[in-house]
N, C-alpha and C positions, 0 to 999 in steps of 0.2 A: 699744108705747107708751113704755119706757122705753129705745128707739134711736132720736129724733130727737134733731138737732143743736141745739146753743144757743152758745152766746159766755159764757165763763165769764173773769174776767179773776184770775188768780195774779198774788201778785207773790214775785217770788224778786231774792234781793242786792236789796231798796230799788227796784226796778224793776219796772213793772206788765206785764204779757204776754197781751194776747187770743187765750183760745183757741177753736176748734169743737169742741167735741167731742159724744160721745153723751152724753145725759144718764143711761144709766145706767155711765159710765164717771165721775163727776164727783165722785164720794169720793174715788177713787182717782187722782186729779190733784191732788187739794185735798191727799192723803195727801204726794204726792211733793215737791210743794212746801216744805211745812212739814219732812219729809226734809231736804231741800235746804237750806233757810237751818238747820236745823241745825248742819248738815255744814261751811258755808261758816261758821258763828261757831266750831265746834272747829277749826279749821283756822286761822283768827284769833287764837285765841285759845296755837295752838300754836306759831303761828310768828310774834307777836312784840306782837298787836294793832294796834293804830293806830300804832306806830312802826315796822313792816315794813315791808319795802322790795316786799312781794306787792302787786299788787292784788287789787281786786274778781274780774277777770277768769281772774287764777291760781287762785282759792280755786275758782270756779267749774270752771274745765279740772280742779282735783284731784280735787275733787267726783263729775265724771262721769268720771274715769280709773276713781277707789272703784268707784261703781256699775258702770260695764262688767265690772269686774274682780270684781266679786261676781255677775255676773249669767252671766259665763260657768262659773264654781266652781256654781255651782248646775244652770247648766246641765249639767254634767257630772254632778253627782252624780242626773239625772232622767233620766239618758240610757240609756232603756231596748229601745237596738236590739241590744249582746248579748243581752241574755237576749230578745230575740223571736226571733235567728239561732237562739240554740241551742232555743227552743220549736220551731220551724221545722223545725230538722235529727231530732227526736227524734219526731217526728211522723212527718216522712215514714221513718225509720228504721222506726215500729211500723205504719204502712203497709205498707211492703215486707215485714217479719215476718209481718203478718197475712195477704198475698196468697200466700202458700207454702203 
């Protein structure tokens, strides 16, 4: 019930964006958004306001450089295929122990 598609319209940077999505992904787009124009008025606001020479479209590219670059740091820190190699290898180590 709550994976069919709908048209949800975000606006990010003053700009409206139709999107599809699942409706039970729709918190969490609404989330991102608001993220997003955060991001892009700190960003504004750090590099000089309405007198900088950035656009709209800079703040935006800094924006998702952040996010990628947070998303991969976390991804690292979730990245639990050591410890499944050495669950793996110490298994079959007490395998082989046990078959003697």
């Amino acid at each position: 019930m709550g994976d069919e598609k709908f048209l949800l319209t975000l606006e990010v940077a003053d700009r409206k964006y139709p999107l599809k999505i699942k409706r039970s992904e729709e918190q969490a787009f609404r989330e991102a958004a608001k993220r997003i124009n955060i991001k892009i008025n700190q960003y504004r606001v750090v590099y000089g306001g309405a007198s900088s020479p950035l656009t709209t479209q800079d703040f935006l590219a800094m924006t998702a450089i952040q996010a990628v670059a947070e998303n991969f740091t976390l991804g690292d820190k979730n990245n639990t295929k050591p410890f499944e190699d050495k669950i793996d290898s110490l298994i079959s180590e007490l395998d082989d122990y046990l078959k003697r």
